[in-house]
GUBAFI-379833 format. One record per residue (C-alpha): x, y, z; residue number from 1; residue in three letters. Coordinates in pm, 1 decimal. Each point is the difference from the previous one (the first is absolute). Layout:
N
NODE       c1       c2       c3 num residu
NODE        X        Y        Z NUM    ALA
...
//
This chain:
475
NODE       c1       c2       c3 num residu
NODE   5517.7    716.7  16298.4   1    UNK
NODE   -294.1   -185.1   -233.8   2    UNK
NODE   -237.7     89.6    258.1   3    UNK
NODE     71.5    379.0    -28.4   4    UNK
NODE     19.6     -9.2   -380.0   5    UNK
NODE   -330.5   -163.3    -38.9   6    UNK
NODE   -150.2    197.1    299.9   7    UNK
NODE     93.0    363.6   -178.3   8    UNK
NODE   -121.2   -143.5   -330.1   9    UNK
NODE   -367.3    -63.0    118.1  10    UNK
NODE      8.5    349.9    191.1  11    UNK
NODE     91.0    137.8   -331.7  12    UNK
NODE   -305.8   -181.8   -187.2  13    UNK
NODE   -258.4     52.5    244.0  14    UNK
NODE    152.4    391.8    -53.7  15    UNK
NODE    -81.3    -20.9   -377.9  16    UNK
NODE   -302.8   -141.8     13.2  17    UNK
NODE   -151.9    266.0    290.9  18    UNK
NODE    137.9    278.5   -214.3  19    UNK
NODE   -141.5   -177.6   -378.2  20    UNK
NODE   -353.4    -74.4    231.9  21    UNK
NODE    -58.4    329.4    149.9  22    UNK
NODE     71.9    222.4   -363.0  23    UNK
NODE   -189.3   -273.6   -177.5  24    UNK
NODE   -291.1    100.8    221.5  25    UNK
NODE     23.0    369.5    -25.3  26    UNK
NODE     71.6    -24.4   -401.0  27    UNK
NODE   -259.0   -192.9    -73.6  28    UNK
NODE   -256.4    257.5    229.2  29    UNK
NODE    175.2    297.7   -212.3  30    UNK
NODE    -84.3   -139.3   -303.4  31    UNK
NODE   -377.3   -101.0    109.9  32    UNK
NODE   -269.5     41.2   -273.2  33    UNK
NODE   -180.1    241.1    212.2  34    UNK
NODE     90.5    268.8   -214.9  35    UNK
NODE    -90.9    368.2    104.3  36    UNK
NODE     51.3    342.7      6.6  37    UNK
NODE    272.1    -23.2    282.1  38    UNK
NODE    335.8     12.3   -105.1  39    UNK
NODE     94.8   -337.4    -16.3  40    UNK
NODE    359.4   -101.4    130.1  41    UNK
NODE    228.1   -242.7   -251.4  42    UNK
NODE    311.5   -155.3      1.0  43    UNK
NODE    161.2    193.6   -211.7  44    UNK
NODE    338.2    -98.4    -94.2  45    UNK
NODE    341.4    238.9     16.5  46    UNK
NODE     21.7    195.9   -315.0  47    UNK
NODE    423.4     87.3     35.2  48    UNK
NODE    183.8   -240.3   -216.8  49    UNK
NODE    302.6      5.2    298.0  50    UNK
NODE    -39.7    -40.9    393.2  51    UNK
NODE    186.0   -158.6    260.2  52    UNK
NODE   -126.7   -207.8    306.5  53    UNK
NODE    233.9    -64.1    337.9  54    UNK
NODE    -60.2   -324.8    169.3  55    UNK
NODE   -139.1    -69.9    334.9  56    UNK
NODE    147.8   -339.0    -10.3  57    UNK
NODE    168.8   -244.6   -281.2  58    UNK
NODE    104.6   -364.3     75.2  59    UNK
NODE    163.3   -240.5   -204.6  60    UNK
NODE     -1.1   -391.8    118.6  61    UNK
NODE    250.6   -201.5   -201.7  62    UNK
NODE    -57.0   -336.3      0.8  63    UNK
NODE    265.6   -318.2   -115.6  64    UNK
NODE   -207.9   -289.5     89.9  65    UNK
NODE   -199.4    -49.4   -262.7  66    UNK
NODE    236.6     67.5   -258.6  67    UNK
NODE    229.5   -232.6    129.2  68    UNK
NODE   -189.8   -278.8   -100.0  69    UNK
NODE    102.2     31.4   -329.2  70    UNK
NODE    359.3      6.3     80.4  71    UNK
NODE    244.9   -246.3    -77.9  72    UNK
NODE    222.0     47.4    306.9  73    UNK
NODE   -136.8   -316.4    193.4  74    UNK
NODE      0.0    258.3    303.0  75    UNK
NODE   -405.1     11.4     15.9  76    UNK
NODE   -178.4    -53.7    386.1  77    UNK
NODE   -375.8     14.0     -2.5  78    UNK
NODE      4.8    299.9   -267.8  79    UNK
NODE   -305.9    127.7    186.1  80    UNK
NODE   -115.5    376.1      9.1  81    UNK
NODE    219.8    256.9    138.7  82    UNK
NODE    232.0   -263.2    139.2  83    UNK
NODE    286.0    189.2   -136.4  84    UNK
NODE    -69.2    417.4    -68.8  85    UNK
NODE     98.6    292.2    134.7  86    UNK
NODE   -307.0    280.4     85.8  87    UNK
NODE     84.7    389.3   -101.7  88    UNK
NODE   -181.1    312.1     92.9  89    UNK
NODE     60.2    394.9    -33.4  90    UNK
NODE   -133.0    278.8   -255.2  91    UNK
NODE    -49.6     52.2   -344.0  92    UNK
NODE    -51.5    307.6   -225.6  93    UNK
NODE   -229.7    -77.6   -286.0  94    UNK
NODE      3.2    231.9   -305.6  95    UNK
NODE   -261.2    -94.2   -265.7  96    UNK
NODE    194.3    144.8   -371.3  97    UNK
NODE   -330.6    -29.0   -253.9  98    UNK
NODE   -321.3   -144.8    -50.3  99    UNK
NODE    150.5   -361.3     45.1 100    UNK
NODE    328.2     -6.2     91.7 101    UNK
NODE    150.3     73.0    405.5 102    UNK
NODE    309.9    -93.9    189.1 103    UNK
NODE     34.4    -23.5    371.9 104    UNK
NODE    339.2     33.5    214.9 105    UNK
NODE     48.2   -249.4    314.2 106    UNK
NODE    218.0     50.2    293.4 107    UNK
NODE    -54.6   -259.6    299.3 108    UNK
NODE    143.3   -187.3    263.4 109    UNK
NODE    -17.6   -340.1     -7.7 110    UNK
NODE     22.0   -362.8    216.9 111    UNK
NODE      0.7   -346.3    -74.5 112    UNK
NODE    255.0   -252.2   -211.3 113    UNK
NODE     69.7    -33.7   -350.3 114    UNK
NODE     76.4   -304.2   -213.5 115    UNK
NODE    296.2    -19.7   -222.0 116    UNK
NODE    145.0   -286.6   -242.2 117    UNK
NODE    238.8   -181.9    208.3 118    UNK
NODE    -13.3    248.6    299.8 119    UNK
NODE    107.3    -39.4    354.5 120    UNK
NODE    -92.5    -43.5    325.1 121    UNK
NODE    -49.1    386.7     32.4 122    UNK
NODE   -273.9     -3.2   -277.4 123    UNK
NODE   -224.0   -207.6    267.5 124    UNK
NODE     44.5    283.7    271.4 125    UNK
NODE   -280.1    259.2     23.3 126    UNK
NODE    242.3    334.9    -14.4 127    UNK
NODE   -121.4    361.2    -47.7 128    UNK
NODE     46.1    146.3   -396.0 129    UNK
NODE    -51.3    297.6   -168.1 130    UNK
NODE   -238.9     43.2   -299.2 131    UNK
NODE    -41.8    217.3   -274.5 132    UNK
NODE   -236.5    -64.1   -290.1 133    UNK
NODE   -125.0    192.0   -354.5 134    UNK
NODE   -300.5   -118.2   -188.6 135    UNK
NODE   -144.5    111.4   -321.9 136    UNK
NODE   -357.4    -66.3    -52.3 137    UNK
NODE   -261.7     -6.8   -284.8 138    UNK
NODE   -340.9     53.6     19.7 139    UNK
NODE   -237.8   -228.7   -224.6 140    UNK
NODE   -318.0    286.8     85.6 141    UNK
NODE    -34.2    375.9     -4.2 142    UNK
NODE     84.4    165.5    293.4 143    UNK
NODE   -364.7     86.1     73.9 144    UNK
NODE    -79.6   -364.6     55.2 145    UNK
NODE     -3.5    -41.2    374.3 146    UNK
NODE    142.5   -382.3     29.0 147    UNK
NODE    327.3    -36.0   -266.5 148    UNK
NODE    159.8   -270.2   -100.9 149    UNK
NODE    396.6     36.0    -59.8 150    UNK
NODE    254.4   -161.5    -98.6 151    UNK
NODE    373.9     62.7    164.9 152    UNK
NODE    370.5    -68.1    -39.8 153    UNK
NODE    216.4     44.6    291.3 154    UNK
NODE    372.1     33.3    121.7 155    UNK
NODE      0.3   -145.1    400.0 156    UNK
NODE    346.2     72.4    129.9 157    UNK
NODE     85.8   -115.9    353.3 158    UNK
NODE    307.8     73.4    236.3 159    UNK
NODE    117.9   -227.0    302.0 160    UNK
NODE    318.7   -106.8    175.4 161    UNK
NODE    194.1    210.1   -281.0 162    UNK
NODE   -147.4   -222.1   -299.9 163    UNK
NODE   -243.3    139.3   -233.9 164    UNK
NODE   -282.3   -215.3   -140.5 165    UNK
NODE   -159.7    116.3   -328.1 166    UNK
NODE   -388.9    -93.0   -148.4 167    UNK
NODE   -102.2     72.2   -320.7 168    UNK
NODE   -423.0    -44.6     43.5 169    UNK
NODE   -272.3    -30.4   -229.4 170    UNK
NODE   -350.7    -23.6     89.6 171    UNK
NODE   -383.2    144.7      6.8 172    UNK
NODE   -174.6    158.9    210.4 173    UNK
NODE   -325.4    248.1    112.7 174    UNK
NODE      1.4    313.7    123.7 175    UNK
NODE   -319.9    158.1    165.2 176    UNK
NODE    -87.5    433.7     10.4 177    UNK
NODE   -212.8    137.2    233.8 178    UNK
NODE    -63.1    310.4    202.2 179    UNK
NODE    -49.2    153.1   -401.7 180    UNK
NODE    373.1   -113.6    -90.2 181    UNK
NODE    131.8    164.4    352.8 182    UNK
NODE     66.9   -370.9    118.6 183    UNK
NODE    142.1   -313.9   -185.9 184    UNK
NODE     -0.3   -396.1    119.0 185    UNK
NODE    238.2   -217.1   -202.4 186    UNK
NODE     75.6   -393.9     77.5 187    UNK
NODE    212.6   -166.7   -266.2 188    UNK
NODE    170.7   -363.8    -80.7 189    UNK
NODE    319.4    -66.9   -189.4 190    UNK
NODE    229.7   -216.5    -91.9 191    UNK
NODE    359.9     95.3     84.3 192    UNK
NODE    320.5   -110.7   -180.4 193    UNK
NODE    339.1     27.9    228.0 194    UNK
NODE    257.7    205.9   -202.2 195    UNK
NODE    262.9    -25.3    259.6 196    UNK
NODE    202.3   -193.1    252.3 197    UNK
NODE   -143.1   -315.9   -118.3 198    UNK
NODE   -354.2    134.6    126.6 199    UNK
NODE   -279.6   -262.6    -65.0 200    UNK
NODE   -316.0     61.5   -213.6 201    UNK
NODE   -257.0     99.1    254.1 202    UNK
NODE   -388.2    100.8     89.6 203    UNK
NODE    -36.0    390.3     83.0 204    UNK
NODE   -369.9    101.1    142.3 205    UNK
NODE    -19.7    374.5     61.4 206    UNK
NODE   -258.2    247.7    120.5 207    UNK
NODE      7.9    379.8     53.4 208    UNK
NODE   -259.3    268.0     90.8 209    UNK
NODE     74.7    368.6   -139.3 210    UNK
NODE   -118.4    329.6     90.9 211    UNK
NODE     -9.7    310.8   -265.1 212    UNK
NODE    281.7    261.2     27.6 213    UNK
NODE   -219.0    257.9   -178.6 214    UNK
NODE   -117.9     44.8   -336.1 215    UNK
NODE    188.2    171.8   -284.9 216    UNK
NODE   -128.6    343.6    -15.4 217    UNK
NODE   -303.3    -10.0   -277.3 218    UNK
NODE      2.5    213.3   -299.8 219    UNK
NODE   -307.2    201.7   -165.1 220    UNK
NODE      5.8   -258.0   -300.7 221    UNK
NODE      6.7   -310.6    270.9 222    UNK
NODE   -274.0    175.1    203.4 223    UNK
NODE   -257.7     90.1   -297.8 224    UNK
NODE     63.9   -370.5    -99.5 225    UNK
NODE    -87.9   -121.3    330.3 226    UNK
NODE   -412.3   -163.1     47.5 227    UNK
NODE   -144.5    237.4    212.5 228    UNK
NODE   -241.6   -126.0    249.8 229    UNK
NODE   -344.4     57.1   -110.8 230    UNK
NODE   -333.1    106.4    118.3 231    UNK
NODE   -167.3   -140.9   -370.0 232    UNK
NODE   -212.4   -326.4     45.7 233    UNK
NODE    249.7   -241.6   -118.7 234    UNK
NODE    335.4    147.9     65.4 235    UNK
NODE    222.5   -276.1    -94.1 236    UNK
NODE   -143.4     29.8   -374.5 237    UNK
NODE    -86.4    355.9    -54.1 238    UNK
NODE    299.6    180.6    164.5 239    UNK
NODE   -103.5    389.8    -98.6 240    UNK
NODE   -398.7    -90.7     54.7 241    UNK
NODE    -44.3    122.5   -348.4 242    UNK
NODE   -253.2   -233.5    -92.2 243    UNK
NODE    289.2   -201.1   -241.8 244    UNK
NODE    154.9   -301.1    148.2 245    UNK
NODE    403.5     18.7     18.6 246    UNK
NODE     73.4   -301.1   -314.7 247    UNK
NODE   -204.5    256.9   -203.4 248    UNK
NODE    115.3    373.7    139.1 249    UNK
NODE    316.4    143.7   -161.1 250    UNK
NODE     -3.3    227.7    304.5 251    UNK
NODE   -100.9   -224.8    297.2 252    UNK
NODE     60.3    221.2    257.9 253    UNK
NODE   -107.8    277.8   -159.7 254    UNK
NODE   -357.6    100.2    -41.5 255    UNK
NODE   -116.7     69.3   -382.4 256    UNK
NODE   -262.1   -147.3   -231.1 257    UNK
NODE    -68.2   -249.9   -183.6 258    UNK
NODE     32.3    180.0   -382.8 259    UNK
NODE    376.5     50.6    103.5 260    UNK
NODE     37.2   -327.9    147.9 261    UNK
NODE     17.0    106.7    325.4 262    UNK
NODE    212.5    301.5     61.0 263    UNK
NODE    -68.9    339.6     15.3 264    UNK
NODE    -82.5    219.8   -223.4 265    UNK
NODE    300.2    180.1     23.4 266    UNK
NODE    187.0   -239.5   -168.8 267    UNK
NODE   -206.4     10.4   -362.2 268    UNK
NODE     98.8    394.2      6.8 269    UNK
NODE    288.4      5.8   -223.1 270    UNK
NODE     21.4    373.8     42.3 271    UNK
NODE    -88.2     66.8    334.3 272    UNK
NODE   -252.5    252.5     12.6 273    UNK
NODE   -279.0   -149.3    162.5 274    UNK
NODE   -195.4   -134.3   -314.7 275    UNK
NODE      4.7   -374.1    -91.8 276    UNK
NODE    171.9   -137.9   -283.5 277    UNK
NODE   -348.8   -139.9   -157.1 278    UNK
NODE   -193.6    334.8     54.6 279    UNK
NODE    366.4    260.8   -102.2 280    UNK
NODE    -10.3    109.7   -331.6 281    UNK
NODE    359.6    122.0      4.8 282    UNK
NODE    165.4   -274.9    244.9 283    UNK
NODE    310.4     31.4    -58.5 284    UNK
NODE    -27.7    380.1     52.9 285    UNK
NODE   -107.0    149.9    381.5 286    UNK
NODE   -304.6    185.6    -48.3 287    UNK
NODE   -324.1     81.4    200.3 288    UNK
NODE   -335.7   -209.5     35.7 289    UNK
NODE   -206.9    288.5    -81.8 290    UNK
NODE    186.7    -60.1   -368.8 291    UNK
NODE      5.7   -354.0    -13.9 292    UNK
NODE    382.5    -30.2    133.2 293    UNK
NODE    109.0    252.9   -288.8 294    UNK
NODE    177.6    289.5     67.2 295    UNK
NODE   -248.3    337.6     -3.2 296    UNK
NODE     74.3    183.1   -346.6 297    UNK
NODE   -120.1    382.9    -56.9 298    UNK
NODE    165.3    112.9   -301.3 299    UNK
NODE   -235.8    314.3      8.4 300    UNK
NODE    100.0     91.6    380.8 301    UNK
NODE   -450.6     77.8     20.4 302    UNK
NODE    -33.7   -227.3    338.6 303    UNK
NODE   -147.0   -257.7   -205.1 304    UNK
NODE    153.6   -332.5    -62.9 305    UNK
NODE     77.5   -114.3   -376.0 306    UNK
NODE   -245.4   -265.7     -5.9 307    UNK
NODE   -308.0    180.8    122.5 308    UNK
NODE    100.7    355.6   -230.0 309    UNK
NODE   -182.7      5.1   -296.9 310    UNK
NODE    258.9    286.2   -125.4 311    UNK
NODE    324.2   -164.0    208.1 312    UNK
NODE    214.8    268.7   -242.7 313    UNK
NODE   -192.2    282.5    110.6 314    UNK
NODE    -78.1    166.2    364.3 315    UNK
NODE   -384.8    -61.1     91.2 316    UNK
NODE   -201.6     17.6    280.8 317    UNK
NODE   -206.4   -360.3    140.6 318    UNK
NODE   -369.3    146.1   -101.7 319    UNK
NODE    153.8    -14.2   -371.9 320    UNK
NODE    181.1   -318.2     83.1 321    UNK
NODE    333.0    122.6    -66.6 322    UNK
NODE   -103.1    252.8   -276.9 323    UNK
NODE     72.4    357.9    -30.3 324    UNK
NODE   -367.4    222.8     49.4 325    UNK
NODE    -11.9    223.2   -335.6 326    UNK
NODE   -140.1    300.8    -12.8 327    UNK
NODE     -3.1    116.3   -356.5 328    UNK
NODE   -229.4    333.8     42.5 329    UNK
NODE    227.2    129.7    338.5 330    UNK
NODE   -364.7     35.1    172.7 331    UNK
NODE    126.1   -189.4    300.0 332    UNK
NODE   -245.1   -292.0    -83.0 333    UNK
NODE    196.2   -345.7   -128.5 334    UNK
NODE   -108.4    -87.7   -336.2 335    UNK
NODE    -83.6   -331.4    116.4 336    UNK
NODE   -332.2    164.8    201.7 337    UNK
NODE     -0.9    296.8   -274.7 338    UNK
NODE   -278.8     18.3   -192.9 339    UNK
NODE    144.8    277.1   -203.9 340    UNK
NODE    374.4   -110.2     57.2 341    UNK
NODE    123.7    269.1   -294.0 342    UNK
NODE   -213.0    274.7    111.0 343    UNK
NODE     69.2    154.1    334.5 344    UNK
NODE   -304.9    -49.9    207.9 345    UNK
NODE   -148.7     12.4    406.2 346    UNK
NODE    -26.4   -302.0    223.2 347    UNK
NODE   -396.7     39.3     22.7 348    UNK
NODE    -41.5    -90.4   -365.8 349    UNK
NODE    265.9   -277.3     -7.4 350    UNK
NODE    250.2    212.0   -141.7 351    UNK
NODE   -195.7    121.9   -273.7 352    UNK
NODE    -21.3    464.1    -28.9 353    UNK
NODE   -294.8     92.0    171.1 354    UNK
NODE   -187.5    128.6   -306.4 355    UNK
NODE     34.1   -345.6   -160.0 356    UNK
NODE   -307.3   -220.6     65.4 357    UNK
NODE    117.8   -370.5     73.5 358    UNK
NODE    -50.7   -155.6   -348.8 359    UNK
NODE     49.1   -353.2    -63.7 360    UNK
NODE    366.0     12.2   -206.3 361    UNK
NODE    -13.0   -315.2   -112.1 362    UNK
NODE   -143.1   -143.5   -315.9 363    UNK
NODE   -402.4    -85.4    -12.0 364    UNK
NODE    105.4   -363.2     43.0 365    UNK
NODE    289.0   -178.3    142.2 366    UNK
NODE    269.7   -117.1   -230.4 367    UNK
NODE    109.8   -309.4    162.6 368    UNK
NODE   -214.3   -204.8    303.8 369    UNK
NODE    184.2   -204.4    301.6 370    UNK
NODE   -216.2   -240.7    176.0 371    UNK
NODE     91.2   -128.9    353.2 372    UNK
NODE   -148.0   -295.6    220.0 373    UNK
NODE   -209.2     47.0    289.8 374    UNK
NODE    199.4    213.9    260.3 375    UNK
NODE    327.7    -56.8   -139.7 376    UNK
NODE    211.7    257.6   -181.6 377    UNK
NODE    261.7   -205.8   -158.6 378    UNK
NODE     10.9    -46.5   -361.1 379    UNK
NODE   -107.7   -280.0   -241.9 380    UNK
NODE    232.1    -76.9   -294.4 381    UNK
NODE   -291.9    166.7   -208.8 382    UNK
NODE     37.6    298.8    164.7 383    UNK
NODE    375.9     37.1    -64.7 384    UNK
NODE    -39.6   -102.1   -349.1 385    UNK
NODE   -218.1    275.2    -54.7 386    UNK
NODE    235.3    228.3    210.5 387    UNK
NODE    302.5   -144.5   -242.5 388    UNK
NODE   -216.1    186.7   -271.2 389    UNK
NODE    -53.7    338.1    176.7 390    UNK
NODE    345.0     12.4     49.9 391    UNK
NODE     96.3    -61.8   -364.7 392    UNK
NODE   -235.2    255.9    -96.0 393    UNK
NODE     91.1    249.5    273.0 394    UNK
NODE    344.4    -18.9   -144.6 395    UNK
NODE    -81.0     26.8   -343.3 396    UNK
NODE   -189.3    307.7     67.4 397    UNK
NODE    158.6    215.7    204.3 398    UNK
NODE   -230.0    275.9     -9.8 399    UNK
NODE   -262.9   -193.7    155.3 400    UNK
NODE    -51.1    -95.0    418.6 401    UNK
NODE   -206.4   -237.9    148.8 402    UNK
NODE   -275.1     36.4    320.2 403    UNK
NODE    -49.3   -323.7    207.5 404    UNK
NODE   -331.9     19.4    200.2 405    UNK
NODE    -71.2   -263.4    264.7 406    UNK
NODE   -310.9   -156.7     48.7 407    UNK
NODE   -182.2   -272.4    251.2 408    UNK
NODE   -310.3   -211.8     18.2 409    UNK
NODE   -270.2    100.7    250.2 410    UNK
NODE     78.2   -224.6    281.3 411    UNK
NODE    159.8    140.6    303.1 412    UNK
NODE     32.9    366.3    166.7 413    UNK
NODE     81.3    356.7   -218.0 414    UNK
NODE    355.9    -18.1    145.6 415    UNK
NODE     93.1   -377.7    -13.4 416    UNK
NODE    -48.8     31.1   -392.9 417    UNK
NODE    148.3    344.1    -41.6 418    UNK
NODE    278.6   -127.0    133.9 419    UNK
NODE    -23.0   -341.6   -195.0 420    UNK
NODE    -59.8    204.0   -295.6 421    UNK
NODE    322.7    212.7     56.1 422    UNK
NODE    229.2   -340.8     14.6 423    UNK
NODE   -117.9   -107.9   -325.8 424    UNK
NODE     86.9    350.4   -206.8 425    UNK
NODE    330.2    -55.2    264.4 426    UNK
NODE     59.8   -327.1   -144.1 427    UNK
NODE    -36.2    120.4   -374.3 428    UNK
NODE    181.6    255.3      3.7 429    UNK
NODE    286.7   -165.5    181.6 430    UNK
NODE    -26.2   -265.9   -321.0 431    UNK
NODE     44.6    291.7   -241.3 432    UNK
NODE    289.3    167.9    200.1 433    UNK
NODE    170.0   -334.1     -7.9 434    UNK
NODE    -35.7     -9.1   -408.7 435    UNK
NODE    184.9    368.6      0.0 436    UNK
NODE   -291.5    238.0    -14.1 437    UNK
NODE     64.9    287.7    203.2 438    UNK
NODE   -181.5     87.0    286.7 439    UNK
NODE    -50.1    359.2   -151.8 440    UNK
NODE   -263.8   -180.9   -266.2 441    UNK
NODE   -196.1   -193.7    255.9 442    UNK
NODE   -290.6    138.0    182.1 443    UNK
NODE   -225.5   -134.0    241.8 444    UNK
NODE   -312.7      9.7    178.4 445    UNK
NODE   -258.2   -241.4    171.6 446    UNK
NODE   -345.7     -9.3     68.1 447    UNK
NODE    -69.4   -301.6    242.0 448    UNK
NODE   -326.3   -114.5    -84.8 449    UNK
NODE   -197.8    331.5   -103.2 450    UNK
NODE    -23.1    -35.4   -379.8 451    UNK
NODE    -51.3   -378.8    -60.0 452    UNK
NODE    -72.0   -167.3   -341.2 453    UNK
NODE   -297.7   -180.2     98.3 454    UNK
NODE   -212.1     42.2    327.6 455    UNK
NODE     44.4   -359.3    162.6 456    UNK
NODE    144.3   -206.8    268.9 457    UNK
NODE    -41.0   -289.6   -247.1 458    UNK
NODE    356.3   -153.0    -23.8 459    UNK
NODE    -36.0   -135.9   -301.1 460    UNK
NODE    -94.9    357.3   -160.4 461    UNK
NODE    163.0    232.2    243.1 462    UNK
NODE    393.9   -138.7   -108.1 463    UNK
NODE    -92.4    276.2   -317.3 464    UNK
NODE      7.9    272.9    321.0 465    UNK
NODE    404.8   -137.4     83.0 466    UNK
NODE    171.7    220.0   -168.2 467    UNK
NODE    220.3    266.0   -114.3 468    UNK
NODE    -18.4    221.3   -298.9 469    UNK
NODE    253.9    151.2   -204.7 470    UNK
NODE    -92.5    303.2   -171.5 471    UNK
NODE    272.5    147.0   -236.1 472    UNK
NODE     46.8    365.5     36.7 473    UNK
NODE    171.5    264.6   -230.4 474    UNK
NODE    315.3    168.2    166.1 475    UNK
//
């Protein structure tokens, strides 16, 4: 009987240690440092906190020898190794409850002798028993270690010849997962306290190999949680190959950049339409990114939004930016291109009757000069001081109107600095409409770079040429 016991114990061990050699070697070729584009294969542990495993076998040995060295009974032989144990072998279903803790359920047939205080000749006869045995184990590592340590507490209950024999076991032991959790190895040693029938303290060695049962069916929170397997460069440190390793990503699996510490834009969109949280004026409202993220506003129903219409209150048309076209005179011809915008004139002399010679309307010198930097039609904060004062006059005389005539430098081509010319009177007169002076006072007209001050190129003298003049006209 010693000779089988110790025989199937070193067929177990040289078992373990194929199994621990051969997924040493493969793990250890997964995990190479030849990192490259191919998708690289991991161990990756199971992600369900509950899943059950079915045995392919589970023994128990029970020995009394040793332990009865320390008894007091003066009934001690040789106490040598497996001189007095019974062997016990069936299946076991294996249910692991949480991160550390499992249980396992034992049913087994069983041979050998037991050991009792003050037993009988029948406790020396090698008889046939039934077994059945619970554990609960815990887990000193995470479950996505691959080798775990444990510790266990058992109940080992035992039937023969009508007379039930009852362990209570404590012990440690290591459990090994491979085939990526699909397969378990477990060998364990305890120490086992008899609770019944005068059972002796005793030795109990134990082994079982498990197979998986199937997985608890994932759900979409467990599967997005889940480390993907990569194509990036270094997988096991960038999960989402977002350039961000996975202790510094708020989003590891998820692609995003580095501003929004790794996830995706999406998420710094508080509103949700499309523009980021930085870059939304209104984020807390859905809007548009041709707005900014704000909601499109036309109060005056013209086609053009609020914050490009000059006159947002009043219909326009674009060419007017948002203005109303008046046509005091009726003549068909917009007073803004009218050079006689309260007499009704033809197109051919720019609105003016056609036995009116073109005059110059305007005063023999301008009232009020805007200068402007080379090719640039924005103004200085000299310019709208002195357009501050035209407006102050303008409405303390409200019998008077004002001209504003564009002018350029000579550098560049007839229509570059016509049109360069017309932005600047543009960009006055948008300054006075802004300060409440209707558009009905304002006229325009440029001249590109026809009539300059001074005949130069000379920078330094041809800034006198960037301007526009503002003539003041009687109503």
């Amino acid at each position: 009987m010693k000779r089988v016991y110790m025989n199937y114990t070193k067929a177990v061990l040289l078992t373990v240690v194929c199994l621990m050699t051969t997924k040493t070697v493969v793990f250890s070729q997964t995990l190479s440092p030849t990192l490259t584009s191919t998708p690289i294969k991991r161990y990756l542990p199971i992600q369900e906190k509950k899943w059950n495993m079915l045995s392919a076998y589970r023994w128990h040995v029970q020995d009394f020898s040793t332990t009865d060295i320390n008894d007091s009974c003066n009934c001690v032989t040789d106490g040598k190794f497996l001189d007095k144990a019974n062997a016990n072998v069936g299946l076991s279903l294996y249910r692991n409850f949480s991160k550390r803790f499992a249980g396992s359920f034992d049913v087994m047939v069983g041979y050998g002798t037991i050991s009792r205080k003050l037993g009988n000749s029948l406790d020396k006869t090698q008889l046939w028993m039934n077994t059945v045995r619970g554990d609960l184990y815990y887990h000193f590592t995470n479950p996505s270690s691959q080798l775990q340590p444990y510790l266990f507490t058992a109940i080992h209950a035992s039937s023969r010849s009508s007379s039930y024999y009852v362990t209570s076991t404590n012990g440690l032991g290591m459990r090994f997962m491979f085939f990526n959790n699909n397969g378990m190895l477990t060998a364990q040693l305890g120490h086992g306290v008899g609770l019944t029938n005068r059972l002796r303290n005793n030795i109990i060695l134990s082994s079982g190999l498990y197979i998986s049962l199937g997985k608890k069916k994932k759900t979409v929170t467990e599967i997005n949680n889940e480390i993907p397997v990569s194509n990036c460069k270094y997988p096991l440190i960038d999960s989402d190959c977002d350039g961000i390793v996975d202790s510094l990503d708020a989003c590891p699996t998820l692609p995003g950049a580095l501003r929004d510490n790794g996830c995706p834009c999406a998420t710094n969109d508080s509103d949700g339409d499309g523009v980021e949280d930085s870059k939304d004026r209104c984020p807390t409202v859905a809007g548009s990114p041709a707005n900014q993220g704000c909601p499109a506003s036309d109060r005056d129903k013209d086609g053009i939004l609020d914050q490009d219409d000059f006159c947002p209150d009043v219909p326009g048309i674009p060419a007017n930016q948002g203005c109303p076209l008046v046509d005091t005179d009726k003549d068909g011809i917009p007073d803004k291109w009218d050079l006689c915008p309260e007499i009704p004139g033809i197109a051919s002399k720019q609105g003016c009757p056609e036995t009116t010679a073109p005059t110059n309307r305007y005063e023999e010198e301008p009232r009020y000069i805007l200068y402007f930097d080379f090719d640039k039609y924005y103004l200085t904060d000299r310019s709208k001081s002195t357009l501050n004062d035209l407006a102050d006059y303008l409405k303390s005389n409200p019998g008077r109107n004002c001209v504003l005539v564009g002018h350029t430098d000579e550098k560049g081509s007839i229509p570059y600095n016509v049109a360069l010319s017309s932005n600047r009177v543009n960009t006055a007169k948008a300054y006075l409409l802004g300060k409440r002076i209707s558009d009905t006072r304002i006229s325009t007209d440029y001249r590109g770079k026809k009539e300059p001050v001074v005949k130069t190129v000379d920078n330094a003298v041809a800034e006198r040429n960037r301007r526009v003049e503002i003539y003041l006209i009687a109503k």
